[in-house]
FIDO-360483 format. One line per 4 residues: their letters; for each residue x, y, z of C-alpha. Coordinates in steps of 0.02 Angstrom, whole numbers, always signed. Each point is the difference from the previous one (the first is absolute). Layout:
<atoms>
a) X Y Z  ...
</atoms>
This chain:
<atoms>
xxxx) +999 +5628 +3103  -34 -163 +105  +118 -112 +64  -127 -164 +3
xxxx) +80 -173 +92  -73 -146 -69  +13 -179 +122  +76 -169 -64
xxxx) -57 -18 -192  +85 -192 +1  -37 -30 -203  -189 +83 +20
xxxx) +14 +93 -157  -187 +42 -47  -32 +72 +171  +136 +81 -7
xxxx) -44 +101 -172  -186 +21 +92  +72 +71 +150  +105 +129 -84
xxxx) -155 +30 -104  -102 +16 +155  +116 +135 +98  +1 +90 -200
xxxx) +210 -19 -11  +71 +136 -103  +196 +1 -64  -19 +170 +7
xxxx) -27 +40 +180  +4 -164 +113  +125 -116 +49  -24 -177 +87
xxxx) +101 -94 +116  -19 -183 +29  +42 -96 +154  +75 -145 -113
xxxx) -66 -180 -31  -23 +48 -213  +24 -172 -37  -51 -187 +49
xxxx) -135 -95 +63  -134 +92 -119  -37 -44 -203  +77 +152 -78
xxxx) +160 +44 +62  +103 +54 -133  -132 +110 -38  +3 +79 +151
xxxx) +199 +23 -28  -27 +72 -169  -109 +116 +60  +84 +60 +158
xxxx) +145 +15 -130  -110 +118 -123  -32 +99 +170  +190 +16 +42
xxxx) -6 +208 +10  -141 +14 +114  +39 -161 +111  +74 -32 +139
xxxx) -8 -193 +64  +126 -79 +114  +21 -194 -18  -105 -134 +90
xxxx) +47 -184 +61  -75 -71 -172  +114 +130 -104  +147 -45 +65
xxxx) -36 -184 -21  -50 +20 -181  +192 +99 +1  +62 -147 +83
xxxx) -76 -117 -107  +50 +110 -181  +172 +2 +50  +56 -88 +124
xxxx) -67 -177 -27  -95 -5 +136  -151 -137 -19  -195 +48 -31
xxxx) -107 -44 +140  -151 -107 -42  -151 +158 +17  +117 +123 -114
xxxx) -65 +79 -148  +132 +69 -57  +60 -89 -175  -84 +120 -106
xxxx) +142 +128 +53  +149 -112 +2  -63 -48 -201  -47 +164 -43
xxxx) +90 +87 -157  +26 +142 +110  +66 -92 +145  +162 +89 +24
xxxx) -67 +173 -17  -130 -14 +130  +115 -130 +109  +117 +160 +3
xxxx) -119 +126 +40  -73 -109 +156  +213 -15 +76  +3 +189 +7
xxxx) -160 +32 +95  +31 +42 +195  -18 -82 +159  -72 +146 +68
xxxx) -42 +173 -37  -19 +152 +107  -73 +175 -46  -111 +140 +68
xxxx) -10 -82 +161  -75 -198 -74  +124 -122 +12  -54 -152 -127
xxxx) +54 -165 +56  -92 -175 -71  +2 -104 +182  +58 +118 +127
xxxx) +129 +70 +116  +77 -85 +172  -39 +89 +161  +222 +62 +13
xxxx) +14 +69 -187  -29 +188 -20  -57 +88 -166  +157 +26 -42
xxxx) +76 -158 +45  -120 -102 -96  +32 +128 -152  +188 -43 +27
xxxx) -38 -190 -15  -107 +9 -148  +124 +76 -94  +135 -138 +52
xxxx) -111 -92 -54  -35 +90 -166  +178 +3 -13  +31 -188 +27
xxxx) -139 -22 -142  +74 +118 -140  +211 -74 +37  -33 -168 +55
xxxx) -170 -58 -44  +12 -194 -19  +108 -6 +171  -133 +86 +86
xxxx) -141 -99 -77  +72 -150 +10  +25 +25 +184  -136 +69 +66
xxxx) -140 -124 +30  +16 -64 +188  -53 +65 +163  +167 +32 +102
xxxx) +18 +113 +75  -149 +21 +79  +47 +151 +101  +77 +171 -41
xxxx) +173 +56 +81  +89 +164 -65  +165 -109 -26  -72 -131 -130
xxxx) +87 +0 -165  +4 -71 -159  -118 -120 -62  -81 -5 +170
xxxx) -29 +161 +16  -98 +31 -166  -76 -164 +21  -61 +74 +167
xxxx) -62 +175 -96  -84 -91 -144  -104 -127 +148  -56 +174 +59
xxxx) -50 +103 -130  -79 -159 -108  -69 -147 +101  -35 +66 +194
xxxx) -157 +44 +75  +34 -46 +165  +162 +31 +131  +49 +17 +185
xxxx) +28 +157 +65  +189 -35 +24  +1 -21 -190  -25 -188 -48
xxxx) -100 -21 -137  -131 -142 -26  +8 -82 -196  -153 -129 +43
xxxx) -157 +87 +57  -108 +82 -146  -165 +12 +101  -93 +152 +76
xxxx) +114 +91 +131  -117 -80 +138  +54 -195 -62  +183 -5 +100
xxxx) +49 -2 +177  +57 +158 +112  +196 -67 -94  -46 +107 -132
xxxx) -100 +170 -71  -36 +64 -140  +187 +81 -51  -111 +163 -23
xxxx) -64 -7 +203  +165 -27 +57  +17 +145 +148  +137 +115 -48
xxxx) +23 -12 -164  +127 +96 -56  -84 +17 -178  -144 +109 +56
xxxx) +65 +154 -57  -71 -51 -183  -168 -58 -47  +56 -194 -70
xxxx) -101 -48 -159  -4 -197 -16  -81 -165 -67  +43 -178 +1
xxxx) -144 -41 +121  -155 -43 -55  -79 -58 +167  +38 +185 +68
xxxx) -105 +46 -150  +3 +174 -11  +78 +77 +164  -11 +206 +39
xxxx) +84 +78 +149  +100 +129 +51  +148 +15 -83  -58 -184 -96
xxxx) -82 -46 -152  -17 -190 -53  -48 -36 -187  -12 -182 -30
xxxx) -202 -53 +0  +63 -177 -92  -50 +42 -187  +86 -176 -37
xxxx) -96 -84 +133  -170 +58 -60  -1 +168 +89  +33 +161 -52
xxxx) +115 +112 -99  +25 +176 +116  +71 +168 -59  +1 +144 +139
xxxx) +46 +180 -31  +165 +26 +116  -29 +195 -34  -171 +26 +44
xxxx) -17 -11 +201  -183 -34 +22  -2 -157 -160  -102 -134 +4
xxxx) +97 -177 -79  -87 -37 -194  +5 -193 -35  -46 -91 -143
xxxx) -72 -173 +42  +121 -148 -53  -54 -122 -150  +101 -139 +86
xxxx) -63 -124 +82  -32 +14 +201  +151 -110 +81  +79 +14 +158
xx) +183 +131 -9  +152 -44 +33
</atoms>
């Protein structure tokens, strides 16, 4: 059995199938686990959802930024942004199954040492802590999904302290695990930079090179940054190579320590990520 992590998908539904071809997928003996991003920006999203959906039993795939707006947008009212692609789901036939199926998936997921996230992890959250979030989170989602939704979208706070509650606080946890690349190592994260971790001032790092991170005690599985591209270090691995830019859709086996990444080259068009 393989456990193989697959990097933001974002509506790329034919690489996807040739990927899975590629790394020979069986139901039988291999699971995946996506970093999030199914849906948006790319030409065949809800086929990407139906078929993450037809996977359910051997998948594991914790929600990106573009899930939770497509959530937000399906049932809370929340507006479609001008580059969406995502009206083929909210008029599909099976809308409310699959709608349904994408509220329950996690926030994050932790086992046999990988801890799968879709943006990252600020420098002051522990393993456990950010486990502890998630599931607020996942909470929040299954109890009181159109308050959360409906609430979430802004960047306040900015930076994490233990005693932040309520709306704030899983405003704060969603910024983190969804939308941040970079932070300061006192735990303020930066919403605005999407460039290489060399393009911003000595403010900020990469949330991964923060020094003392108190997540290092699991190996943190993530996407959501295509100009990273695909990132390996110790106790790291980085999946998104910007198949909805014109890159690359990248699988890695998490359970083989000497793998090599397998990509399938995008059919998009080359554009600039965002």
């Amino acid at each position: 059995m393989a456990r193989w992590a697959i990097g933001d998908v974002q509506g790329c539904c034919d690489e996807l199938e040739l990927l899975l071809e590629k790394i020979g997928f069986s139901a039988e003996r291999d699971r995946i686990w996506m970093v999030g991003d199914l849906v948006n920006r790319g030409p065949r999203s809800l086929a990407v959802l139906r078929l993450a959906h037809r996977l359910d039993a051997n998948l594991v795939c914790v929600l990106g930024n573009h899930d939770l707006h497509l959530l937000a947008v399906a049932l809370a009212g929340a507006p479609l942004r001008k580059n969406d692609t995502l009206t083929e789901i909210l008029s599909a036939p099976d809308r409310s199954r699959l709608i349904e199926w994408l509220l329950h998936r996690p926030l994050a997921h932790y086992e046999s040492g990988d801890l799968l996230v879709h943006a990252g992890v600020v420098p002051q959250w522990s393993t456990a802590l950010t486990l502890t979030l998630a599931q607020e989170l996942q909470q929040a989602l299954s109890t009181e999904p159109v308050a959360l939704l409906a609430h979430m979208y802004g960047n306040r706070p900015d930076r994490w302290r233990p005693t932040l509650r309520g709306i704030e606080r899983l405003r704060f946890a969603i910024n983190v695990l969804t939308r941040m690349r970079f932070c300061s190592v006192d735990g303020r994260i930066d919403l605005k930079h999407k460039g290489k971790p060399e393009s911003v001032g000595k403010r900020w790092v990469p949330w991964f090179q923060a020094p003392e991170r108190a997540s290092q005690d699991a190996r943190i599985v993530f996407g959501h940054w295509s100009a990273l591209g695909f990132y390996r270090a110790a106790g790291l691995l980085g999946l998104d190579t910007g198949c909805v830019w014109g890159g690359a859709l990248t699988a890695y086996n998490l359970d083989e320590p000497q793998a090599e990444p397998i990509s399938v080259a995008s059919r998009q068009p080359r554009s600039i990520g965002e």
